[in-house]
C-alpha positions as CSV (number, residue, x, y, z in Angstrom):
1,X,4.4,8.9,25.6
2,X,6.5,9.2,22.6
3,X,4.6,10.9,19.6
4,X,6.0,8.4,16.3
5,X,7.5,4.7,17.1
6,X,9.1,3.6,13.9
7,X,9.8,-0.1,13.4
8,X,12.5,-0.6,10.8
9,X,15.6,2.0,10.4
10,X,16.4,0.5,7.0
11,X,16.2,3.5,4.1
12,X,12.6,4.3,4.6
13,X,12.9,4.6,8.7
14,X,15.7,6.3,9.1
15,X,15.0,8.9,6.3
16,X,11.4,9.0,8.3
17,X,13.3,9.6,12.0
18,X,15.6,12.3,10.6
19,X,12.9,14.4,8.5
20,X,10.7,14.3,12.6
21,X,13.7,14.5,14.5
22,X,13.4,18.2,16.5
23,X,9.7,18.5,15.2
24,X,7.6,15.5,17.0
25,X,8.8,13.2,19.7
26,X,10.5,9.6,18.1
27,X,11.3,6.3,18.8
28,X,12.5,3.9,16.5
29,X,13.5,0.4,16.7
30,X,15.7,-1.9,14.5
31,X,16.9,-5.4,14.0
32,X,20.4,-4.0,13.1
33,X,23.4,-3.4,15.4
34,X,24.6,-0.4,15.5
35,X,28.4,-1.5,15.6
36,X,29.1,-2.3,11.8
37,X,31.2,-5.1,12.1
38,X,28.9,-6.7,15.0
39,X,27.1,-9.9,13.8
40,X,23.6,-9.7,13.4
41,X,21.1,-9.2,11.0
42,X,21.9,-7.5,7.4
43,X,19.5,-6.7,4.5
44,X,20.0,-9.3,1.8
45,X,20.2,-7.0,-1.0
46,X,21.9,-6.6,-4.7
47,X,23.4,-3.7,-3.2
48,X,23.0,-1.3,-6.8
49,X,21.3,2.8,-6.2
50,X,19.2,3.1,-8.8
51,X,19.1,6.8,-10.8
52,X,15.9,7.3,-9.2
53,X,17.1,6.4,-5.5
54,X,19.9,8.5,-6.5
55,X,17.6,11.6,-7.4
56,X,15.3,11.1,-4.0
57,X,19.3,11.5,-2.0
58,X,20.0,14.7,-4.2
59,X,16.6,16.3,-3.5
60,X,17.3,15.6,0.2
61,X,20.5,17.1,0.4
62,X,22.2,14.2,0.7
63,X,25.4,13.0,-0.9
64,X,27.1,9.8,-0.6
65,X,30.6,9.0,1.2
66,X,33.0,7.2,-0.1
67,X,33.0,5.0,3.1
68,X,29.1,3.5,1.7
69,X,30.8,2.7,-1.9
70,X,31.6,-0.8,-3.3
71,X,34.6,-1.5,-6.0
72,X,34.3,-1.5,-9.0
73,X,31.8,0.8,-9.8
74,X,30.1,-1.3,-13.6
75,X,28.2,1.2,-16.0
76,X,27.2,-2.0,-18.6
77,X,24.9,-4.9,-17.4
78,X,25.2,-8.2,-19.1
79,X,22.6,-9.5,-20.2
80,X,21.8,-13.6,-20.1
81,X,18.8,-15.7,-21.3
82,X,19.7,-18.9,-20.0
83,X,16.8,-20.9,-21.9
84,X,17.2,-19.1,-25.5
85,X,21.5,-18.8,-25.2
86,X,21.1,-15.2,-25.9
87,X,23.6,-12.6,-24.4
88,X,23.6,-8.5,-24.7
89,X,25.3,-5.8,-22.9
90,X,23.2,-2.8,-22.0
91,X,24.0,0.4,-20.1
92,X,23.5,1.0,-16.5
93,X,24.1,4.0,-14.2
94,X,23.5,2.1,-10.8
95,X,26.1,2.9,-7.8
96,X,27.8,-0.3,-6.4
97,X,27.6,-0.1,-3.1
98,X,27.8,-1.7,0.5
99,X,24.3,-2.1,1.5
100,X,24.9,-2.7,5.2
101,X,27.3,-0.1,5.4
102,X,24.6,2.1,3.7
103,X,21.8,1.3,6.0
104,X,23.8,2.3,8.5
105,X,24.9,5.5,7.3
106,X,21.5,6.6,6.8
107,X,21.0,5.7,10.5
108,X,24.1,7.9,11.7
109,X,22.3,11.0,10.2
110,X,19.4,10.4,12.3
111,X,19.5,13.5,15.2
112,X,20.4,12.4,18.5
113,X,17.0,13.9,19.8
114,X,15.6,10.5,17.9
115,X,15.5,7.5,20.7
116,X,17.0,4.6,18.8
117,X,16.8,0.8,20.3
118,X,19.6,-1.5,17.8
119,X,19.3,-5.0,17.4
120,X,16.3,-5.3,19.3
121,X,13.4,-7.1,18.5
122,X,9.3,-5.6,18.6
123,X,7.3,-8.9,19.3
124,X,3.5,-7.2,19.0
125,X,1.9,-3.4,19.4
126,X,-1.4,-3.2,20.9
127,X,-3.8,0.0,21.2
128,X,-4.0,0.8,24.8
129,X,-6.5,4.0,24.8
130,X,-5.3,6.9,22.7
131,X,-2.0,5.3,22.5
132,X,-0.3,2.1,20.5
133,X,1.6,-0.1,23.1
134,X,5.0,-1.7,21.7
135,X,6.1,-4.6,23.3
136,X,9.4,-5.6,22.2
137,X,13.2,-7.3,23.5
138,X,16.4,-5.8,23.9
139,X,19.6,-7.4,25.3
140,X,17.2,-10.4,26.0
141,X,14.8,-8.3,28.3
142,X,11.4,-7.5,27.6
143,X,10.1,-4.0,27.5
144,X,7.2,-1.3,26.5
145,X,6.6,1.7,25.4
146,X,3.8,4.0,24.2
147,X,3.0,6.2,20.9
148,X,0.5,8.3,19.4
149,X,1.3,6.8,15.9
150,X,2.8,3.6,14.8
151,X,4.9,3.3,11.6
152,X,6.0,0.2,9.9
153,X,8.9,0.4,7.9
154,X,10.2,-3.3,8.2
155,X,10.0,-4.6,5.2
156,X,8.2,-7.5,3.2
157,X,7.8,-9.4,6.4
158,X,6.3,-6.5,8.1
159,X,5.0,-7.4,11.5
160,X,3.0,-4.1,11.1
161,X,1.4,-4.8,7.7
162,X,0.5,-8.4,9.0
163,X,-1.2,-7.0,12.3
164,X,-3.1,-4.5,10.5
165,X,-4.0,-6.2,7.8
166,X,-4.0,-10.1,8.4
167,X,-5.7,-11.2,5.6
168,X,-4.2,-9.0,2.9
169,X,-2.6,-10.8,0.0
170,X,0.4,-9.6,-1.9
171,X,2.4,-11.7,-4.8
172,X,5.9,-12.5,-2.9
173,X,9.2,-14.3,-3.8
174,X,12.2,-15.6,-1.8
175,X,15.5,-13.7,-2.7
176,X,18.1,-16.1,-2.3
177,X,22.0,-15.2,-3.0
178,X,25.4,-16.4,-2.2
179,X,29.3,-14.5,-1.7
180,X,31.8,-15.8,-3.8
181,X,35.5,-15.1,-4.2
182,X,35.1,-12.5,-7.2
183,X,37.6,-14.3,-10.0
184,X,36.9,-11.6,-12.8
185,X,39.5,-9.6,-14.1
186,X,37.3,-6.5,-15.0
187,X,34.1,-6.9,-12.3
188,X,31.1,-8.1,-13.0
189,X,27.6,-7.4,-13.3
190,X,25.1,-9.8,-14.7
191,X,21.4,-10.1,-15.4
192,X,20.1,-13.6,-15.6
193,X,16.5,-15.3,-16.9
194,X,15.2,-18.6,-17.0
195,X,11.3,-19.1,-16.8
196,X,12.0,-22.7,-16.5
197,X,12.8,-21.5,-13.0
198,X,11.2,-18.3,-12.2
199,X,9.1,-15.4,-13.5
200,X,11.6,-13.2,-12.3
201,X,15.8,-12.8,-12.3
202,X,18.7,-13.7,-11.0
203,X,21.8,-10.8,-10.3
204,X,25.2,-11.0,-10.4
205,X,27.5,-8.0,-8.9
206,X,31.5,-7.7,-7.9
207,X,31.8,-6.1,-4.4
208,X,35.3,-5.7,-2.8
209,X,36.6,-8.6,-3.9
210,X,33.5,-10.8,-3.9
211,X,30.9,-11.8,-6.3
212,X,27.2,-11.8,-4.6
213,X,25.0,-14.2,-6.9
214,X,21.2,-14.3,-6.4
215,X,17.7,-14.5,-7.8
216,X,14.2,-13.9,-6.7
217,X,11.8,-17.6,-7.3
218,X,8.5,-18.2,-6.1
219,X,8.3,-19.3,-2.7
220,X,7.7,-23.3,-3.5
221,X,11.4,-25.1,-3.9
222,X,13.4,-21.9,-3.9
223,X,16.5,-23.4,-3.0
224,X,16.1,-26.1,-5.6
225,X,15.8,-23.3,-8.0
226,X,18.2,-21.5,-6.9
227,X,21.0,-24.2,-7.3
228,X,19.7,-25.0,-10.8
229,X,20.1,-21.4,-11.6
230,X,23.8,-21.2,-10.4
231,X,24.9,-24.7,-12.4
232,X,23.7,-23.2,-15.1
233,X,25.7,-19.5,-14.5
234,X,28.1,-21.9,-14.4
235,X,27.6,-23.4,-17.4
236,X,27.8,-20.2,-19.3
237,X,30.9,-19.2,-18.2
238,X,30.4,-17.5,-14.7
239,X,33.3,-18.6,-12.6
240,X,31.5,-19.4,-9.2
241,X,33.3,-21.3,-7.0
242,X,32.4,-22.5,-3.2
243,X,30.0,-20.1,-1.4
244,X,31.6,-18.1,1.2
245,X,27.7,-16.9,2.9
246,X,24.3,-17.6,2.2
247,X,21.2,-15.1,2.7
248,X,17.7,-15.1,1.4
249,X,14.6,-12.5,2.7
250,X,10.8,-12.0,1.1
251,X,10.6,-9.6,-1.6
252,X,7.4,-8.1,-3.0
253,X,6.0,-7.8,-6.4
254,X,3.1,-5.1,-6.9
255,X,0.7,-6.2,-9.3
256,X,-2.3,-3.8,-8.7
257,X,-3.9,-0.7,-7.0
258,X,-5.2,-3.1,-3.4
259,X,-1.5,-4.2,-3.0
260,X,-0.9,-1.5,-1.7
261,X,-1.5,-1.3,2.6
262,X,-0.7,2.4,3.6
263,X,-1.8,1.8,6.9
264,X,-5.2,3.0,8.9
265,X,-7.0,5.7,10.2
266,X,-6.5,4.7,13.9
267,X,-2.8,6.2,13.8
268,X,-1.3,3.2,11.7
269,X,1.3,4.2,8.3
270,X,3.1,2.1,6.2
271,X,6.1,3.0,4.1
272,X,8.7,1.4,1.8
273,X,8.5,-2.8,0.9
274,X,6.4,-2.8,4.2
275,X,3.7,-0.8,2.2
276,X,4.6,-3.0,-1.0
277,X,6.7,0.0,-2.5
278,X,9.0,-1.9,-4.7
279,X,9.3,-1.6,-8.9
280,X,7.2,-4.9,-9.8
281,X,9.8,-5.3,-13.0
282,X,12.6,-4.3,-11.3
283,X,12.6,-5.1,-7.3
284,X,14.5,-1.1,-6.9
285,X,12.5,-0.6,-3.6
286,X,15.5,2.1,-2.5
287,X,14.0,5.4,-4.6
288,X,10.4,4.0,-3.0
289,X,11.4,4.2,0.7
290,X,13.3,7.7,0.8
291,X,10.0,9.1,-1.1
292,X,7.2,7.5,1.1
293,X,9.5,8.5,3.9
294,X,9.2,12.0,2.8
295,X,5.6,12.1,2.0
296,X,4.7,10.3,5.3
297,X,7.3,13.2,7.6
298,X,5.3,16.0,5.1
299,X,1.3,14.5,6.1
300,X,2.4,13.7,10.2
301,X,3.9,17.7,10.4
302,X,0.8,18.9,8.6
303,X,-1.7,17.6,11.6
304,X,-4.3,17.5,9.1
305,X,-7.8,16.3,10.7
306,X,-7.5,13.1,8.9
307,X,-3.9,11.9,8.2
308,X,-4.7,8.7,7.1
309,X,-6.5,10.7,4.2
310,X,-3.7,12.9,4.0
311,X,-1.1,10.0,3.5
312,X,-3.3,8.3,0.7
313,X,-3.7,11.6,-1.8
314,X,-0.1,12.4,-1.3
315,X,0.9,8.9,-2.4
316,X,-1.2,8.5,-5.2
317,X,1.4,10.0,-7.6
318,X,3.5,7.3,-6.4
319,X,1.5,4.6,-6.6
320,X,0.4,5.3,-10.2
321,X,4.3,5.3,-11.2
322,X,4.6,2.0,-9.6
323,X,1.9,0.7,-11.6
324,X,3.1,1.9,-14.4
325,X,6.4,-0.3,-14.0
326,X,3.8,-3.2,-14.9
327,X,3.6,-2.2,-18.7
328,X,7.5,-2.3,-18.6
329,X,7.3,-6.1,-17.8
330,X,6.1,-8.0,-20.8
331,X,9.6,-6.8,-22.6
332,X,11.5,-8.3,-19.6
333,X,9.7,-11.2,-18.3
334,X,7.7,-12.5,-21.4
335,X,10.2,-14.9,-23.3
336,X,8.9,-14.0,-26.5
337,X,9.2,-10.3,-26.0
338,X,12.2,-10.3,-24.8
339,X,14.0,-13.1,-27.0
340,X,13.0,-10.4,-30.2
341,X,14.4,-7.5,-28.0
342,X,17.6,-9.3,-27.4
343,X,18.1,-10.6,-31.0
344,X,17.1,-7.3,-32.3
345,X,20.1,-5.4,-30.4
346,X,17.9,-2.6,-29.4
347,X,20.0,-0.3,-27.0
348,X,22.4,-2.4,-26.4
349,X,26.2,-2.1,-26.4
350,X,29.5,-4.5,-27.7
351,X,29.8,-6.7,-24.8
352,X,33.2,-6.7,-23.0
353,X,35.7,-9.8,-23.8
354,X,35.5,-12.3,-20.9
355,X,39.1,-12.2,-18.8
């Protein structure tokens, strides 16, 4: 009888295991292997640490090794509006980095005291008395094993938000990107929008020699959309050649207080994207899984009487700052809006010749 099973060591897990590890008795489970160059599954992800993910890792005590970084590190976005034929350059203080090789790293500073099971697979969890029964595969055999509390840190997709809550209703995308051979002189990092395609944007970020193109479209015709959105990157100058990978994954968009599924009070907790923690103008979920992580390891060593309870007050500051991303997208995603903020110049920079 383990006390905490955590499905999902992504950034919100494995914060979660390593805050518990010595103080309760942990399990955790992931998709990922453990060997960074095995095949196997790998977050889809712009691979950028926002300032706020960047604070949440200082306030931890945590510090970055070079090992996790991507090259070049880019301090200026450009800025596209595919429909319009506008362009600006605006500062950004993101991190470039290797998300997999991140993930992972995260993972390494999880306490050996934590049980971890790599590149398995949990299938269901079932209560079973005063305990939640995992079933799940590894190295193709099926196994179980018991916990007082259940935490679901996999994601959009999450199996745990789904079992928990099967009827609940949250806006989603498809994220769909490509590598490319990285042809720029100078790096590059790109912002691209086109509501004739999608309410959302497209990304465009030098890593190591590669280019990793994407863009988040509602879920009907995705892949349509997405090719429609590359010609035209194209179009404007983006040298894109032949795609050397393709990846895609669900990504959340927050619209409202009852997106949000924190779990139950039967020993059920949500945290990260798999609790819909995830900027609704930006997609930054990183910042969001190392704080509910925290909050979560602060509520399950309290042992308060109702923990659930517990959980909900001490996420309600984060909530409310998720929320109040939503006033922040009218000047990005209205076309109106954001055609007079781009024309204007409005914090922008000189944008960089094109090499």
């Amino acid at each position: 009888m383990k006390d905490v099973a955590i499905i999902g060591l992504g950034p919100a897990g494995a914060t979660l295991a390593r805050l518990l590890a010595g103080m309760l008795d942990v399990v955790a489970f992931d998709k990922k292997a453990a060997d960074p160059d095995a095949a196997g599954f790998r977050k889809p992800c712009g691979g950028l640490l926002a300032e706020d993910a960047q604070r949440s890792l200082s306030r931890q005590g945590l510090t970055l090794p070079k090992s996790v970084l991507a090259d070049p590190q880019i301090f200026e976005v450009r800025t596209l509006d595919l429909c319009r034929r506008l362009e600006r350059c605006y500062r950004r203080f993101y991190i470039n980095m290797d998300r997999h090789k991140f993930d992972l790293w995260l993972q390494s500073l999880v306490p050996a005291t934590v049980e971890i099971h790599n590149a398995c697979t949990v299938k269901f969890f079932e209560r079973a008395d005063d305990a939640w029964r995992i079933h799940y595969y590894e190295n193709g055999e099926k196994k179980t094993i018991e916990a007082r509390y259940i935490v679901g840190a996999d994601g959009a997709a999450s199996l745990v938000r789904r079992t928990i809550a099967p009827d609940h209703k949250i806006r989603s995308y498809n994220a769909v990107q490509q590598w490319f051979k990285d042809e720029s002189a100078r790096g590059l990092y790109a912002c691209f929008f086109d509501e004739r395609l999608s309410d959302c944007y497209g990304w465009a970020v030098s890593k190591d020699g590669r280019v990793v193109f994407g863009a988040a479209f509602p879920p009907k015709n995705s892949k349509q959309a997405y090719d429609t959105l590359l010609a035209r990157a194209r179009e404007a100058g983006f040298s894109l050649g032949e795609p050397l990978a393709t990846e895609a994954c669900q990504v959340l968009r927050p619209e409202r207080m009852d997106d949000f599924v924190l779990g139950n009070d039967d020993g059920v907790f949500l945290i990260g994207e798999a609790a819909g923690f995830i900027s609704p103008s930006s997609l930054e979920g990183m910042s969001y899984a190392l704080d509910s992580a925290e909050i979560l390891a602060g509520t399950l060593l309290r042992e308060n009487a109702d923990l659930f309870e517990d959980y909900k007050k001490s996420t309600l500051k984060l909530r409310l700052k998720l929320l109040s991303k939503i006033l922040k997208n009218p000047f990005m995603y209205n076309p109106v809006l954001r055609s007079f903020v781009m024309k204007s110049g409005i914090a922008s920079i000189a944008v960089p010749a094109r090499k």
